[in-house]
C-alpha positions as protocol buffer text, in pm:
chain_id: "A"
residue {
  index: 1
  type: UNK
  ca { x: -2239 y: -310 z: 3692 }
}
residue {
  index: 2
  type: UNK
  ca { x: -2201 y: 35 z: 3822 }
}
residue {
  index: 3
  type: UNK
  ca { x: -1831 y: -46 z: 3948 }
}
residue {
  index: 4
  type: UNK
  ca { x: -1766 y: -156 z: 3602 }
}
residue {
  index: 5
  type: UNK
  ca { x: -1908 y: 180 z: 3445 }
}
residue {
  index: 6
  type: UNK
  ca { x: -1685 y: 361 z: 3722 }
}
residue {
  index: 7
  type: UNK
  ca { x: -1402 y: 149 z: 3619 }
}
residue {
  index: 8
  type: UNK
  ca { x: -1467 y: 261 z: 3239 }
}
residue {
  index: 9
  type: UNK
  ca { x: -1472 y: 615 z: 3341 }
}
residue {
  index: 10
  type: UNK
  ca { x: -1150 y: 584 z: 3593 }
}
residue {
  index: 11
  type: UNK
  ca { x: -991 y: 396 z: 3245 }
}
residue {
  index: 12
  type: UNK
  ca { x: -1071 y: 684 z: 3019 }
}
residue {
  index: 13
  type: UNK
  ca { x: -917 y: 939 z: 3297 }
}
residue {
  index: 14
  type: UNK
  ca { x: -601 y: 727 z: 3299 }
}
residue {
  index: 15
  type: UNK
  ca { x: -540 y: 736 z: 2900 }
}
residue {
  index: 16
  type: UNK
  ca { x: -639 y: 1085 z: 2849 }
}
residue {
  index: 17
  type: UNK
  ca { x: -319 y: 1199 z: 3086 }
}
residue {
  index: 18
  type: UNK
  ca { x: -123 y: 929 z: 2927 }
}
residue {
  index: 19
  type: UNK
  ca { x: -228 y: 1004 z: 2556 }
}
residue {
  index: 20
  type: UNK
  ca { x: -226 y: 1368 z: 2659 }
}
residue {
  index: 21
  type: UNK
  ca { x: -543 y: 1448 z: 2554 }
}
residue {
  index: 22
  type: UNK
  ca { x: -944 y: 1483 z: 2664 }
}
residue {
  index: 23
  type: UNK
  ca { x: -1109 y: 1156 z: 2794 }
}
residue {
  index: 24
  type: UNK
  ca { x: -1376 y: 1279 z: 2549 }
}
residue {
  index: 25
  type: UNK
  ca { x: -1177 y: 1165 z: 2309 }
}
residue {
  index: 26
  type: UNK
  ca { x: -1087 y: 825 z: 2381 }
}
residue {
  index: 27
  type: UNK
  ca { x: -1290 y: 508 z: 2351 }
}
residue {
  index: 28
  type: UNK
  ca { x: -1255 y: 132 z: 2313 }
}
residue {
  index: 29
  type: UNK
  ca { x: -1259 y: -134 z: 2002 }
}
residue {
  index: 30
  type: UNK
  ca { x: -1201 y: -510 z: 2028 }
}
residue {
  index: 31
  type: UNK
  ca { x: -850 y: -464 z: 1805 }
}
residue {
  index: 32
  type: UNK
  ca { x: -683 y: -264 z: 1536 }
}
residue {
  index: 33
  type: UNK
  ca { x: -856 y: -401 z: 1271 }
}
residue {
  index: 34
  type: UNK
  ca { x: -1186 y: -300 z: 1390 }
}
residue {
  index: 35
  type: UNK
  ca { x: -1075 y: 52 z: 1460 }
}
residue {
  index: 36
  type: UNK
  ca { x: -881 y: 125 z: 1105 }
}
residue {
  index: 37
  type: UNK
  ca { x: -1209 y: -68 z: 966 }
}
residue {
  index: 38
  type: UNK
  ca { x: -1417 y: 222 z: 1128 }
}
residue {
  index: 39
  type: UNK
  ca { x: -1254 y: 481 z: 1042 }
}
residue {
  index: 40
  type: UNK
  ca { x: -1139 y: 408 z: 650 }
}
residue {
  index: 41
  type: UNK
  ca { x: -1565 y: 356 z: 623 }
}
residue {
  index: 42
  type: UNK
  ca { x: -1614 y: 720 z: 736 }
}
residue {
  index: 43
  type: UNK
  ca { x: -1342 y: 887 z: 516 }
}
residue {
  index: 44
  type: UNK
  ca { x: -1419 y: 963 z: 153 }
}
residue {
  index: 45
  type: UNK
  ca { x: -1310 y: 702 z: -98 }
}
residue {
  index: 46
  type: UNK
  ca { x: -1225 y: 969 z: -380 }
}
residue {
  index: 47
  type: UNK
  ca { x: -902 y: 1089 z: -139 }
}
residue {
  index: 48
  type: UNK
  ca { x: -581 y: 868 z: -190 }
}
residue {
  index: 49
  type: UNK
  ca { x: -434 y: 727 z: 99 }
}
residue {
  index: 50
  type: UNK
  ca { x: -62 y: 620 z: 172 }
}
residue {
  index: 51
  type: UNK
  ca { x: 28 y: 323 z: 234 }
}
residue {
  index: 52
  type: UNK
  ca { x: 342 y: 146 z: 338 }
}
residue {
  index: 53
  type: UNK
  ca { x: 433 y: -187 z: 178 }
}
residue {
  index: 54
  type: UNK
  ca { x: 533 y: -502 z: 405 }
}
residue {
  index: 55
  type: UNK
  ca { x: 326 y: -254 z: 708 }
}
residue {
  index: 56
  type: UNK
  ca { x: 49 y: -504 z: 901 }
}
residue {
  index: 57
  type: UNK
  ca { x: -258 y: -623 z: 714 }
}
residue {
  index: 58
  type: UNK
  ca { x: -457 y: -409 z: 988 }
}
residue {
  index: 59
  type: UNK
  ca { x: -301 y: -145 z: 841 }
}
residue {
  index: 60
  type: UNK
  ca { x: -323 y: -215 z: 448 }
}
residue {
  index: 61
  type: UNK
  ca { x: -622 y: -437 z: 420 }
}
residue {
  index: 62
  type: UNK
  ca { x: -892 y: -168 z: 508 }
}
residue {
  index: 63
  type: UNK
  ca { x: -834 y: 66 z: 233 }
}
residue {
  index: 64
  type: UNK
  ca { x: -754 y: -172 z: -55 }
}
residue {
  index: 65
  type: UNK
  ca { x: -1096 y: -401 z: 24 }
}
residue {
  index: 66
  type: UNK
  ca { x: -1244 y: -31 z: 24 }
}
residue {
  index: 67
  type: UNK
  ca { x: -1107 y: 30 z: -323 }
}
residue {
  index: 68
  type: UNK
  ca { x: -906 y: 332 z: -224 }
}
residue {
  index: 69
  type: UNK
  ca { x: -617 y: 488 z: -463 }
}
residue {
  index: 70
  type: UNK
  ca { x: -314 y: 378 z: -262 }
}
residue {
  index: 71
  type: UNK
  ca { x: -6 y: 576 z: -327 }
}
residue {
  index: 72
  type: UNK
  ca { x: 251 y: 263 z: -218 }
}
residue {
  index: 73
  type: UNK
  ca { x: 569 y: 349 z: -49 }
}
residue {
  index: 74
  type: UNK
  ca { x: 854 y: 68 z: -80 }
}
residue {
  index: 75
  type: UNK
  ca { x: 932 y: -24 z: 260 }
}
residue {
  index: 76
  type: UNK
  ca { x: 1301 y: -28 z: 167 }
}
residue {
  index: 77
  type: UNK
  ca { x: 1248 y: 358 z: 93 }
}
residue {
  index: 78
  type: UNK
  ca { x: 1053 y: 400 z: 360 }
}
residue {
  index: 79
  type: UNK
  ca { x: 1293 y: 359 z: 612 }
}
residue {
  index: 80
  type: UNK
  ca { x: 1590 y: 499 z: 439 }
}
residue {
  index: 81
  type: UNK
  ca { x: 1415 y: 818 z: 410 }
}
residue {
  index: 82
  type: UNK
  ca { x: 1058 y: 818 z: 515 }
}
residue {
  index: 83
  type: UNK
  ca { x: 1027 y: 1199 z: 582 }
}
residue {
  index: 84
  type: UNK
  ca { x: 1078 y: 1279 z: 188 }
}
residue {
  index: 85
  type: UNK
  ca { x: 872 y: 1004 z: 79 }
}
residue {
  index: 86
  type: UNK
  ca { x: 609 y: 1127 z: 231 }
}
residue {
  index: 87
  type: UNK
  ca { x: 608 y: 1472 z: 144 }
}
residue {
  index: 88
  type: UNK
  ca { x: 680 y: 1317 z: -203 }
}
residue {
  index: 89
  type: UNK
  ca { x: 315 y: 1189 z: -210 }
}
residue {
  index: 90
  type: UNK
  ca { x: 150 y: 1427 z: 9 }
}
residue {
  index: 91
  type: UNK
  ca { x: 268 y: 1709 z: -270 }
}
residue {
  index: 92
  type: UNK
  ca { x: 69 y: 1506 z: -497 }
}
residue {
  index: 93
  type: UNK
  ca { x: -269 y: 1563 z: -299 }
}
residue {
  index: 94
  type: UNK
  ca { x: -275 y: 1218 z: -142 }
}
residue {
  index: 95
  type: UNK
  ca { x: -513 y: 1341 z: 182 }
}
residue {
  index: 96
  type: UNK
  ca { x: -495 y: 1008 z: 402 }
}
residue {
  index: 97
  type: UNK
  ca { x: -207 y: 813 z: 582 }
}
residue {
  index: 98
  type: UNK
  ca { x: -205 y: 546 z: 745 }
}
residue {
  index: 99
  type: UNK
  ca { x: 82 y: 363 z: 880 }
}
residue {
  index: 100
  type: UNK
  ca { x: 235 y: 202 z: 1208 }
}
residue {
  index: 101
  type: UNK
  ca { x: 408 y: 366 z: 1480 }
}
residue {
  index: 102
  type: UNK
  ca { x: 653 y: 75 z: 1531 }
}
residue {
  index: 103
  type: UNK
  ca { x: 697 y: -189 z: 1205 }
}
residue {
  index: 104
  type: UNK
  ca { x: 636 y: -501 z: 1338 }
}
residue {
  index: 105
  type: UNK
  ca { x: 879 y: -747 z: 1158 }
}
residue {
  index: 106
  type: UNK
  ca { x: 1184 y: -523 z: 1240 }
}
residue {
  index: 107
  type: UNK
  ca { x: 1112 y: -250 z: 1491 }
}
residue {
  index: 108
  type: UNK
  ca { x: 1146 y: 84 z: 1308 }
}
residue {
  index: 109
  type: UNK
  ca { x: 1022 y: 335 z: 1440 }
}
residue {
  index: 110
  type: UNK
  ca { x: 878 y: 669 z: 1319 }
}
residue {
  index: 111
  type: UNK
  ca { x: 936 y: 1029 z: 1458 }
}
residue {
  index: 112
  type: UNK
  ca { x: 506 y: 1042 z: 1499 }
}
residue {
  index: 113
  type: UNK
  ca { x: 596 y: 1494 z: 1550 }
}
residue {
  index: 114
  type: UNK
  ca { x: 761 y: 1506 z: 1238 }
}
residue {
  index: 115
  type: UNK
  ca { x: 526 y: 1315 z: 1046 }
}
residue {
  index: 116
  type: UNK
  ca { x: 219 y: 1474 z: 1219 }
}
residue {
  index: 117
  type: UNK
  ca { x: 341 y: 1833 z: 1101 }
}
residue {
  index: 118
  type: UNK
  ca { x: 386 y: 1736 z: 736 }
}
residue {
  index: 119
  type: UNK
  ca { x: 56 y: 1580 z: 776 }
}
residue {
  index: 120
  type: UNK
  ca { x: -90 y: 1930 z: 948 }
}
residue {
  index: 121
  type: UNK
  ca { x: 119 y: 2102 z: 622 }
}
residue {
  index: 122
  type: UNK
  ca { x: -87 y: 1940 z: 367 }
}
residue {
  index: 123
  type: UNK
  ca { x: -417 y: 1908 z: 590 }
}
residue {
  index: 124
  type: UNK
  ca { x: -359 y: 1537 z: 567 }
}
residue {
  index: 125
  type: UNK
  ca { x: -550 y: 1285 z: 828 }
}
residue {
  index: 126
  type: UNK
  ca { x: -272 y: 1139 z: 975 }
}
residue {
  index: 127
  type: UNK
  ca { x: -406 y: 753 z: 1095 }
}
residue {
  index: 128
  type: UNK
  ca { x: -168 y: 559 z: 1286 }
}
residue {
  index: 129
  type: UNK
  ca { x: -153 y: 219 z: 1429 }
}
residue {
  index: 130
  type: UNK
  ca { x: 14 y: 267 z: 1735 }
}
residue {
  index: 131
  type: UNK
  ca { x: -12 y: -136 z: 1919 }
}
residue {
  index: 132
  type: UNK
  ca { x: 368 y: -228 z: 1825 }
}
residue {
  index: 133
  type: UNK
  ca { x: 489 y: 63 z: 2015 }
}
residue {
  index: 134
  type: UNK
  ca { x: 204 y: 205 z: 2290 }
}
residue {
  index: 135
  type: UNK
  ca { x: 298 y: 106 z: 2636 }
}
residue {
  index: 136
  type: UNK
  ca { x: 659 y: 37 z: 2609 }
}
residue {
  index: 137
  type: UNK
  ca { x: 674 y: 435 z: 2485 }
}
residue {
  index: 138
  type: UNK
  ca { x: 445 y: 740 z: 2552 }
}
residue {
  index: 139
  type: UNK
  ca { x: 221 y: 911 z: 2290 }
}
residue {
  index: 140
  type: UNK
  ca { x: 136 y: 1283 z: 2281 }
}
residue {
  index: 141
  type: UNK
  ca { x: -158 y: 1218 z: 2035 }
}
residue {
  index: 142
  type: UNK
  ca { x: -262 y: 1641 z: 2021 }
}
residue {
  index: 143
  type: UNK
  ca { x: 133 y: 1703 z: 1929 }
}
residue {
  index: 144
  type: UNK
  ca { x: 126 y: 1483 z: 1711 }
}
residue {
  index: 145
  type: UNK
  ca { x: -160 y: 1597 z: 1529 }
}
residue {
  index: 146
  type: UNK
  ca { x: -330 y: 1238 z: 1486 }
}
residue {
  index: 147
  type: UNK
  ca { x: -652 y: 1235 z: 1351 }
}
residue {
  index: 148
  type: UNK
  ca { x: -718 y: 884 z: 1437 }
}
residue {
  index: 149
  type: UNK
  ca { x: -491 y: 625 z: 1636 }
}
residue {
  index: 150
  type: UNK
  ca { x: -568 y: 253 z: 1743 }
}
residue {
  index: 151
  type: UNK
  ca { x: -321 y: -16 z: 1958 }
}
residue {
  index: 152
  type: UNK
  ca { x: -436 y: -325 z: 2058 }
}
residue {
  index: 153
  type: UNK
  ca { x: -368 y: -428 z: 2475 }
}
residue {
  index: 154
  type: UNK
  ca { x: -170 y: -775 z: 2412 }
}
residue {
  index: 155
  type: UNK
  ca { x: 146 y: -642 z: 2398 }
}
residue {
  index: 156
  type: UNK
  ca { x: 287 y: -401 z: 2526 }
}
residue {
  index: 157
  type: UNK
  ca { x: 29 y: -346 z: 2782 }
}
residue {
  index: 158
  type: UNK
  ca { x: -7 y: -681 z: 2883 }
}
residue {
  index: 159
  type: UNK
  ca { x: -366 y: -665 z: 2922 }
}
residue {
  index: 160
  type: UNK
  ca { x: -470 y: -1014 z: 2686 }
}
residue {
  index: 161
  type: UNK
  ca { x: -686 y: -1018 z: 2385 }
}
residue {
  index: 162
  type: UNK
  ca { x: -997 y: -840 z: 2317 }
}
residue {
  index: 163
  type: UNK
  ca { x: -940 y: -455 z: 2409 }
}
residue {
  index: 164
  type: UNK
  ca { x: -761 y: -171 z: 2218 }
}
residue {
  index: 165
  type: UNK
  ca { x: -734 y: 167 z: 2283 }
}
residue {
  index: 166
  type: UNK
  ca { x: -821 y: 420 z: 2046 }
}
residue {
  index: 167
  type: UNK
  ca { x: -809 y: 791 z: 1984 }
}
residue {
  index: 168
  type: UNK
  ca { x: -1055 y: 1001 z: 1777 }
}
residue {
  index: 169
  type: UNK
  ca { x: -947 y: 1344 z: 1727 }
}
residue {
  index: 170
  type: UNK
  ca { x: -1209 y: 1676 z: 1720 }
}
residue {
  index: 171
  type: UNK
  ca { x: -1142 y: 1735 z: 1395 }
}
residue {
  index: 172
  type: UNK
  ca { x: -1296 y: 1358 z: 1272 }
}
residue {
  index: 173
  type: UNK
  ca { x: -1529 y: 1438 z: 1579 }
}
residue {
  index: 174
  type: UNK
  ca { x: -1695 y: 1741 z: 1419 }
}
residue {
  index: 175
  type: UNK
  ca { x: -1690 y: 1629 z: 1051 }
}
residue {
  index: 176
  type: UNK
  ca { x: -1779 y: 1324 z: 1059 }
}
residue {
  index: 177
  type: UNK
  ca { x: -2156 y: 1183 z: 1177 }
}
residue {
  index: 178
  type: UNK
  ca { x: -2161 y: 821 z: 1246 }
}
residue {
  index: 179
  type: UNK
  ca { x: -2224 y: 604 z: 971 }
}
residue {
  index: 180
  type: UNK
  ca { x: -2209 y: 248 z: 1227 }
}
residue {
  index: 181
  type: UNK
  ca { x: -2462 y: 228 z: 1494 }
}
residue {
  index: 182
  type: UNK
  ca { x: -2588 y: 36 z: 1786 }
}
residue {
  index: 183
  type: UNK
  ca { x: -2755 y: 96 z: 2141 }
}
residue {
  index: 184
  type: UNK
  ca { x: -2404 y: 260 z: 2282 }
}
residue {
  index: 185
  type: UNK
  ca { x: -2448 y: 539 z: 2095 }
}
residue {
  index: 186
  type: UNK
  ca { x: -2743 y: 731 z: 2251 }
}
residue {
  index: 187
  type: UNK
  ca { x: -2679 y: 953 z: 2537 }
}
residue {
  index: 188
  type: UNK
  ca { x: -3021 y: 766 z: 2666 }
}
residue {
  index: 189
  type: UNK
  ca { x: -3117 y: 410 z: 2514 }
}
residue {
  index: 190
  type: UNK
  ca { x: -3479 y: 436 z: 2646 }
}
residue {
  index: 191
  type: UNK
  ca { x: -3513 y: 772 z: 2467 }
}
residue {
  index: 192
  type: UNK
  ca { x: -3634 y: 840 z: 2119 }
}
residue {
  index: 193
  type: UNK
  ca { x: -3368 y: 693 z: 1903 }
}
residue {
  index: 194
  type: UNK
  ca { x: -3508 y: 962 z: 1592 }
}
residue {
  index: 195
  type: UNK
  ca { x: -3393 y: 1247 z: 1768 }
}
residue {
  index: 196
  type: UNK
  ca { x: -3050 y: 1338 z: 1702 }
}
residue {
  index: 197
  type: UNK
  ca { x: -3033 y: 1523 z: 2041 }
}
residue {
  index: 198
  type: UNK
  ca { x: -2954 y: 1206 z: 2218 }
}
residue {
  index: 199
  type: UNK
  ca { x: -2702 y: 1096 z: 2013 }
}
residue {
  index: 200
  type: UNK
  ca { x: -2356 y: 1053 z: 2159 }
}
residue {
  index: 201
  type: UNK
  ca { x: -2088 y: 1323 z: 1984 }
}
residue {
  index: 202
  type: UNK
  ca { x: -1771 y: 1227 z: 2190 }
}
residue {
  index: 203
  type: UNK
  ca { x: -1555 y: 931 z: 2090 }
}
residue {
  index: 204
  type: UNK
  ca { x: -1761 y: 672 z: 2303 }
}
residue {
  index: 205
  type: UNK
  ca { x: -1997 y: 709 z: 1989 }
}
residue {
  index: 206
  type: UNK
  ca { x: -1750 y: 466 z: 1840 }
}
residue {
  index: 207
  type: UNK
  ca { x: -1857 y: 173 z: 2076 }
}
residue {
  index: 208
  type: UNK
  ca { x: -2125 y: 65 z: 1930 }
}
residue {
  index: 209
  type: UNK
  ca { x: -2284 y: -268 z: 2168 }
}
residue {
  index: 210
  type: UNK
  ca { x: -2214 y: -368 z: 2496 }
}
residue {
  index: 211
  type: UNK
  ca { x: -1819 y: -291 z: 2661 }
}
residue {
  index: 212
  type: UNK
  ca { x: -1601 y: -598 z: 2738 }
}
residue {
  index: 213
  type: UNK
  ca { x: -1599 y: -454 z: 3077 }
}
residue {
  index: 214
  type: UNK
  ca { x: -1354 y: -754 z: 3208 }
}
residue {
  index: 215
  type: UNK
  ca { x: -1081 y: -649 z: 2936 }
}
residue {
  index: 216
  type: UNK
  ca { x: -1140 y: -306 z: 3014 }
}
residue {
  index: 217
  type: UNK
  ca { x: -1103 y: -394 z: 3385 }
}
residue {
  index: 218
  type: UNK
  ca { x: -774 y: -597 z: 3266 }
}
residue {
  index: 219
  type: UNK
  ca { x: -642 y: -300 z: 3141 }
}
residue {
  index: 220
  type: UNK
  ca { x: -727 y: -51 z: 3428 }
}
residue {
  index: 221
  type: UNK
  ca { x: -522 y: -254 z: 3629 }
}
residue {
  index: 222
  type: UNK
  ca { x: -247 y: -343 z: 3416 }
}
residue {
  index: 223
  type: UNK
  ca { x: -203 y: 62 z: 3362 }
}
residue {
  index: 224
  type: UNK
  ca { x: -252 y: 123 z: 3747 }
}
residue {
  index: 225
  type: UNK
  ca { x: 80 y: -128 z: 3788 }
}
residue {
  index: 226
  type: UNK
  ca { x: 268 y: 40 z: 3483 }
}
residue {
  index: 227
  type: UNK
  ca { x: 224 y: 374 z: 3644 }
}
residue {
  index: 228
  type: UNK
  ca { x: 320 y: 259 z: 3986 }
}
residue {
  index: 229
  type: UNK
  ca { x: 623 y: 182 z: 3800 }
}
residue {
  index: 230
  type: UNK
  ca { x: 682 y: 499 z: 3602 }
}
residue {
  index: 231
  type: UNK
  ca { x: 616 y: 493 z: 3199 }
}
residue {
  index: 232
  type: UNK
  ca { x: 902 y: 702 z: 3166 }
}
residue {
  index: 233
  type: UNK
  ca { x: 1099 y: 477 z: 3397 }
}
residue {
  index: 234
  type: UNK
  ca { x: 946 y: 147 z: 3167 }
}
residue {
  index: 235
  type: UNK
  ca { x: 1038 y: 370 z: 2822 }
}
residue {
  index: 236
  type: UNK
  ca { x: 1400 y: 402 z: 2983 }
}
residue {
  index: 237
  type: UNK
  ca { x: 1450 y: 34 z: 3064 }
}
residue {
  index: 238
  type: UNK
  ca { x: 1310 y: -79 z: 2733 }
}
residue {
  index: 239
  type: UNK
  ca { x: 1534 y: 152 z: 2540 }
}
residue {
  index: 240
  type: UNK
  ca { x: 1849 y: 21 z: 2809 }
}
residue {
  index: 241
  type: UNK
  ca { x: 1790 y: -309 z: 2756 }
}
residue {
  index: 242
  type: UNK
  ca { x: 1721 y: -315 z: 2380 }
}
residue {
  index: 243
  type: UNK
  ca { x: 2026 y: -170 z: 2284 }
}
residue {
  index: 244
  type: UNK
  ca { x: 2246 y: -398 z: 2487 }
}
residue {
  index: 245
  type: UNK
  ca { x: 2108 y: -676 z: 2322 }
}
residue {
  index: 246
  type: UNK
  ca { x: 2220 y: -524 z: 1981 }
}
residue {
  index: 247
  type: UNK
  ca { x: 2530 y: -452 z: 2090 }
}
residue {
  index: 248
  type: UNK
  ca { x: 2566 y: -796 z: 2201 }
}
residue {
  index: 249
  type: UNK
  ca { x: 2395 y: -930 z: 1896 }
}
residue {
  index: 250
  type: UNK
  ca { x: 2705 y: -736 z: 1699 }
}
residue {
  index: 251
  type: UNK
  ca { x: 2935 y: -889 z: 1908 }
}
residue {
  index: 252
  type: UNK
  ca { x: 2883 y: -1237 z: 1846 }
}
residue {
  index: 253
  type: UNK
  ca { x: 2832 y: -1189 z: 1479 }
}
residue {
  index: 254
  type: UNK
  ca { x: 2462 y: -1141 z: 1374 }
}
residue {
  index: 255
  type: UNK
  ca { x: 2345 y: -841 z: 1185 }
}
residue {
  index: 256
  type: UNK
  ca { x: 2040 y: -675 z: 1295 }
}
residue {
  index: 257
  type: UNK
  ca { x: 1821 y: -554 z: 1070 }
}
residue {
  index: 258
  type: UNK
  ca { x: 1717 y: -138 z: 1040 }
}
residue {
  index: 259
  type: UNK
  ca { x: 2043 y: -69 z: 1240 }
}
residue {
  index: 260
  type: UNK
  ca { x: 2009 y: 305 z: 1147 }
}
residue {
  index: 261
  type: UNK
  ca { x: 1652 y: 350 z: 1307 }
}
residue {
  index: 262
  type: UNK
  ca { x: 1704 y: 666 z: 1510 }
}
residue {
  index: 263
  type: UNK
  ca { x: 1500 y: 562 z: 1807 }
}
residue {
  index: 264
  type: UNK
  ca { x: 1498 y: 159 z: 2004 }
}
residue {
  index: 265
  type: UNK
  ca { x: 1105 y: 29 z: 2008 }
}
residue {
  index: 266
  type: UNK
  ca { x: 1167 y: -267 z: 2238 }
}
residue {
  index: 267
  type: UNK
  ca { x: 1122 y: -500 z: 1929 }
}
residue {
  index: 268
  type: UNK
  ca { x: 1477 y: -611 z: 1729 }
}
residue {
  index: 269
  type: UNK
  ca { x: 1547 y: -824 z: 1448 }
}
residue {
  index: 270
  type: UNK
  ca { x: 1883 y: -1073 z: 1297 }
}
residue {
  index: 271
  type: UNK
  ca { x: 1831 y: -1215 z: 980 }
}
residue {
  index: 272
  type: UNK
  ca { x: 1827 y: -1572 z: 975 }
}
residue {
  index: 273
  type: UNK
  ca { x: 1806 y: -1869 z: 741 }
}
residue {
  index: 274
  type: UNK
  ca { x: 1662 y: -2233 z: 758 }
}
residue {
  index: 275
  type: UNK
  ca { x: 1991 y: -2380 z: 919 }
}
residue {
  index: 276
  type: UNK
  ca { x: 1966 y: -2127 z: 1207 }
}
residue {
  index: 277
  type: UNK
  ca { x: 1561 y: -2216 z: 1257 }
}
residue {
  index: 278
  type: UNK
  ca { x: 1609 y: -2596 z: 1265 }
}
residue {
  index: 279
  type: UNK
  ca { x: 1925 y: -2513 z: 1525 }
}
residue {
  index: 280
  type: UNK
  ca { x: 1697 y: -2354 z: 1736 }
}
residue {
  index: 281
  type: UNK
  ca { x: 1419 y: -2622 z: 1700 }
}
residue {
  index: 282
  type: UNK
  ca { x: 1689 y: -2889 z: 1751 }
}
residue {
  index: 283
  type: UNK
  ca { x: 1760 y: -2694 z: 2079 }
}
residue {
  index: 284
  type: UNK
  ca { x: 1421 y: -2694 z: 2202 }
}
residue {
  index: 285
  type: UNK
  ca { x: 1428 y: -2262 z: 2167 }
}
residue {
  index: 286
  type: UNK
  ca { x: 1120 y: -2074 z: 2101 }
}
residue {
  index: 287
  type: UNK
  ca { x: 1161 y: -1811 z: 1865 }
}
residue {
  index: 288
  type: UNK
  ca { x: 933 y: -1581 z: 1651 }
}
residue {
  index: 289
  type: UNK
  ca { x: 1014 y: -1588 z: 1317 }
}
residue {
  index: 290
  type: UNK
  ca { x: 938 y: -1301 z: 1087 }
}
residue {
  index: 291
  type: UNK
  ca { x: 992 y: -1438 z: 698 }
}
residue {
  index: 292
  type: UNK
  ca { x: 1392 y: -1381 z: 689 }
}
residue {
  index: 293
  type: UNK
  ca { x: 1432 y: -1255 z: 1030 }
}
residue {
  index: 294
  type: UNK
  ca { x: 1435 y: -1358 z: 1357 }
}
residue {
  index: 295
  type: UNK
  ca { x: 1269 y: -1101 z: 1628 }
}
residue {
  index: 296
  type: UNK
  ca { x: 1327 y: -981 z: 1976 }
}
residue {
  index: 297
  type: UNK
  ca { x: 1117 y: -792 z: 2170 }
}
residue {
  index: 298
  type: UNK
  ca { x: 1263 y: -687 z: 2503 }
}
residue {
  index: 299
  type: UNK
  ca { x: 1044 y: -520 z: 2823 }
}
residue {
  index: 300
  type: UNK
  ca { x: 1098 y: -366 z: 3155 }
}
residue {
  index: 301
  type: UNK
  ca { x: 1055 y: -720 z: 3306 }
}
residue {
  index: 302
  type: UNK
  ca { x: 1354 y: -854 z: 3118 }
}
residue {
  index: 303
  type: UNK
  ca { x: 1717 y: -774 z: 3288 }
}
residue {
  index: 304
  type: UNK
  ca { x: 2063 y: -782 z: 3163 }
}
residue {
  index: 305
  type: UNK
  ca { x: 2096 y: -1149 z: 3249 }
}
residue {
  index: 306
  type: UNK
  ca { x: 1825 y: -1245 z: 2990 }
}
């Protein structure tokens, strides 16, 4: 047990130079549901929040079961001009965002600087789902000004099911008391659970029951190897190898899908039909479909071969 506990702190020391931020900041939920869930119960339900239609039900699904005012943006203005549309609706007092890094169905991906200063502009909370895009590319979650970020370890990180990462800023830290408890969240669990004194006030307040110290331990050495490796060097490759496949994508005829995304996530998409799904079936191919799209994503471990 105590070489878990140091693995949990070694963990925390890890992400805080990756995330660059303070390991008091950091702690650990089971996915991105559970974090958004967390923090869309602590914010105040009078505040509109934007929201991004076709964006992941982890996203979305908080707030409206919540009852929030949702100020919708149309995806297909979204990523035509997402910079304006947000200012659009953070000029009409909307004080909460939410939205993901990386869109999962086609891979856009947003400029998280830009859209944390408009956010600092209109003293916004800026709430991001990072899990489509954490790993393959770094986050500077104090730049960015993010009030509250959550990824999930499957992907990108390649650390299974079970563990995500998240990122509580001080701002959310100071405001906010906890309104979710369990034994986690005392400094001292054999001490008078009254007194407020020995209540955690760092992110780890957030983990309410016992850690899933053998996905935490999954992830410790997953990042270990990634490091070993280089992020920047894995950010590279991804970028490398995504683009050749859209180039060779073009080449043989297929359109991709958000061509004009300024920045490669590692996840691309061709439209596709029935004919071109029961092809692939027919040829024994997996393939992930995403409603009219077929999608790609392409890692470090891939080459140009594949």
């Amino acid at each position: 047990y105590d070489q878990w506990v140091a693995s949990y702190f070694d963990l925390k020391t890890l992400l805080a130079e990756y995330l660059t931020c303070n390991e008091i900041n950091i702690a650990f939920f089971p996915d991105s549901s559970n974090g958004i869930n967390k923090i869309s119960e602590l914010l105040s339900r009078k505040d509109k929040v934007i929201l991004v239609h076709n964006d992941f039900p982890s996203v979305t699904l908080p707030w409206i079961t919540r009852n929030y005012k949702i100020n919708w943006i149309d995806y297909h203005d979204f990523v035509t001009d997402y910079l304006t549309e947000i200012e659009k609706r953070l000029k009409k007092r909307a004080k909460i965002l939410c939205l993901s890094w990386v869109f999962f169905n086609h891979g856009f991906r947003i400029d998280l600087e830009k859209v944390g200063q408009l956010c600092k502009k209109y003293d916004c909370y800026f709430i991001l789902d990072a899990t489509q895009g954490l790993g393959a590319y770094p986050l500077d979650a104090i730049g960015s000004n993010i009030d509250f970020m959550v990824a999930s370890c499957f992907k990108w990180f390649m650390a299974g099911y079970g563990v995500s990462i998240g990122y509580i800023s001080d701002r959310i830290l100071k405001n906010f008391d906890i309104n979710q408890s369990g034994w986690q969240v005392l400094k001292k669990f054999t001490k008078n659970p009254e007194k407020k004194k020995n209540y955690k006030t760092d992110a780890s307040r957030f983990e309410l029951g016992h850690l899933k110290y053998q996905n935490l331990n999954m992830l410790l050495a997953s990042l270990r190897e990634m490091k070993s490796i280089g992020f920047e060097n894995i950010s590279n490759r991804t970028s490398t190898l995504t683009n050749l496949l859209r180039e060779q994508l073009a080449e043989f005829g297929f359109e991709t899908v958000i061509h004009e995304a300024p920045d490669p996530s590692g996840i691309l998409a061709i439209r596709s039909d029935k004919k071109m799904l029961k092809r692939l079936e027919e040829a024994g191919i997996s393939y992930s479909p995403r409603k009219n799209y077929i999608r790609f994503s392409v890692y470090f471990y891939n080459n140009e071969q594949d």
